[in-house]
VEXDREN-2710 file (C-alpha; in Angstrom, 1 decimal):
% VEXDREN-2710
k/r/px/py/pz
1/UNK/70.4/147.2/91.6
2/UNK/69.5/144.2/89.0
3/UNK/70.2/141.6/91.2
4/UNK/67.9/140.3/93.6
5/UNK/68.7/139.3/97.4
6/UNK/68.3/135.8/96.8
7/UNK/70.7/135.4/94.2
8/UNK/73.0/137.5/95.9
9/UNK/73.2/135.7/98.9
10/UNK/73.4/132.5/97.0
11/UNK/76.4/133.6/95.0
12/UNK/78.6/135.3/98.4
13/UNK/77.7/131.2/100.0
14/UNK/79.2/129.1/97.3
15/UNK/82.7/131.0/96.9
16/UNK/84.9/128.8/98.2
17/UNK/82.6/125.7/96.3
18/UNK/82.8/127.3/93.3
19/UNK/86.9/128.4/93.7
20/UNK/87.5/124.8/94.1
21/UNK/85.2/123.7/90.8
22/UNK/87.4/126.2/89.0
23/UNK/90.7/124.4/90.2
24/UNK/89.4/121.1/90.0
25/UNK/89.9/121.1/86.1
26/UNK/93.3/122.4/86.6
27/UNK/94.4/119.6/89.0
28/UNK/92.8/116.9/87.2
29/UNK/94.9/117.6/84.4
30/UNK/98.1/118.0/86.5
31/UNK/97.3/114.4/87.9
32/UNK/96.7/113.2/84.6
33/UNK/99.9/114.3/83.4
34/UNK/102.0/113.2/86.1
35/UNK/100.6/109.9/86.2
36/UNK/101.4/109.8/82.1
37/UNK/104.2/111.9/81.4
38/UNK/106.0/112.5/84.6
39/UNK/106.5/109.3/86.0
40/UNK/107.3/107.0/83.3
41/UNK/109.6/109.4/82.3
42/UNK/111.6/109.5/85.9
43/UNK/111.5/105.9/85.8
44/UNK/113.2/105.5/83.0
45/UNK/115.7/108.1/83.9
46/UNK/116.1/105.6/86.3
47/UNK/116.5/103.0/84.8
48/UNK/119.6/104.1/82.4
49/UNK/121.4/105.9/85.3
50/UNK/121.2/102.2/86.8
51/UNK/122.5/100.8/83.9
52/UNK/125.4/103.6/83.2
53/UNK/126.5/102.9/86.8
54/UNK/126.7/99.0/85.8
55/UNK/128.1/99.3/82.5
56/UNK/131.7/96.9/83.1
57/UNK/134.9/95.6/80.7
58/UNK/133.3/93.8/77.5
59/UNK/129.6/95.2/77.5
60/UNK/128.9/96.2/74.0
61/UNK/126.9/99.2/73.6
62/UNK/125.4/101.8/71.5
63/UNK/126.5/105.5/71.4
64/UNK/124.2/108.4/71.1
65/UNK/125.5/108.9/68.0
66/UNK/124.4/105.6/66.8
67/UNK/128.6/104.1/67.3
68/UNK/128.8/100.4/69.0
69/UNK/131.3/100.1/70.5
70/UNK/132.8/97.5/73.1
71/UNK/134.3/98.8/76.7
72/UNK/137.8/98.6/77.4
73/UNK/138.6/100.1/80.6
74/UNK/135.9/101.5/83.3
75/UNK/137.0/104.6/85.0
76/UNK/135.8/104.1/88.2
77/UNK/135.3/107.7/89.8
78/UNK/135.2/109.2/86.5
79/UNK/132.6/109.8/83.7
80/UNK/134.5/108.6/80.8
81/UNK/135.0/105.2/79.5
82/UNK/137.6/103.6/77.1
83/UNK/136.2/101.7/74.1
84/UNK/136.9/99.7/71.3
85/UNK/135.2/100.6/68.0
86/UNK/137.4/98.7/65.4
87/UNK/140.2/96.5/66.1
88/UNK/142.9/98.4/67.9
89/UNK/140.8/101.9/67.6
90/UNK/140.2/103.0/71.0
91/UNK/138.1/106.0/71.9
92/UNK/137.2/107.8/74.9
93/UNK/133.6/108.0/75.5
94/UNK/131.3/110.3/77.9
95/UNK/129.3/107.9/80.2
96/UNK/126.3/110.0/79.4
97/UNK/126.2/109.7/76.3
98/UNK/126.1/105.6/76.0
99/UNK/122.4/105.3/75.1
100/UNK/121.8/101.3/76.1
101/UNK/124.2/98.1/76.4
102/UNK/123.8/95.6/73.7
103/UNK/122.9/91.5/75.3
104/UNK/123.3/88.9/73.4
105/UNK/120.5/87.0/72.8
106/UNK/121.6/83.2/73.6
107/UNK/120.6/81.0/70.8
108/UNK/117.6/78.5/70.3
109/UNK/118.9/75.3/70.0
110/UNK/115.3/74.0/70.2
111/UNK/114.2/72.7/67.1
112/UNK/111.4/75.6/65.0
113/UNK/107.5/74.8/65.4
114/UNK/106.0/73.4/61.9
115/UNK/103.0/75.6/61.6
END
């Protein structure tokens, strides 16, 4: 009744156009967040379930709970490890819950720079 023809046929032509400008927002944001959130975060899921499934006899590492502790005894088939945390304590640890393996860091013989 308040409309005229012309905007009415303009409106009934763009809605598919106009359903994908309201969704293009929407995916934008979803692409955004993948590429920011998502994916680093599977990669580094990645990464630590590579390095449980390498952990091996004498790695020293650090607990979720903040323990270090040095392995004993891999069970190989199982998800619990054997580890040293003082001199003759042994404990039984949940693979899981190892949060990264401590490297030592060889030393620099090289004499420092003079600034």
């Amino acid at each position: 009744m308040f409309i005229s023809p012309a905007f009415a046929q303009d409106a009934a032509a763009g809605g598919a156009a106009g359903m994908l400008m309201q969704f293009a927002p929407l995916l934008l944001i979803f692409g955004v967040f993948y590429f920011i959130l998502i994916r680093p975060q599977q990669k580094k899921m990645k990464e630590h379930r590579d390095m449980l499934g390498q952990l091996k006899r004498g790695d020293r590492v650090v607990t979720g709970g903040g323990m270090v502790a040095t392995i004993t005894k891999v069970k190989e088939g199982s998800d619990e490890i054997e580890a040293e945390i003082a001199p003759n304590v042994r404990v039984t640890i949940v693979r899981t819950t190892i949060g990264s393996v401590i490297r030592p860091v060889p030393a620099n013989d090289a004499a420092p720079a003079k600034a």
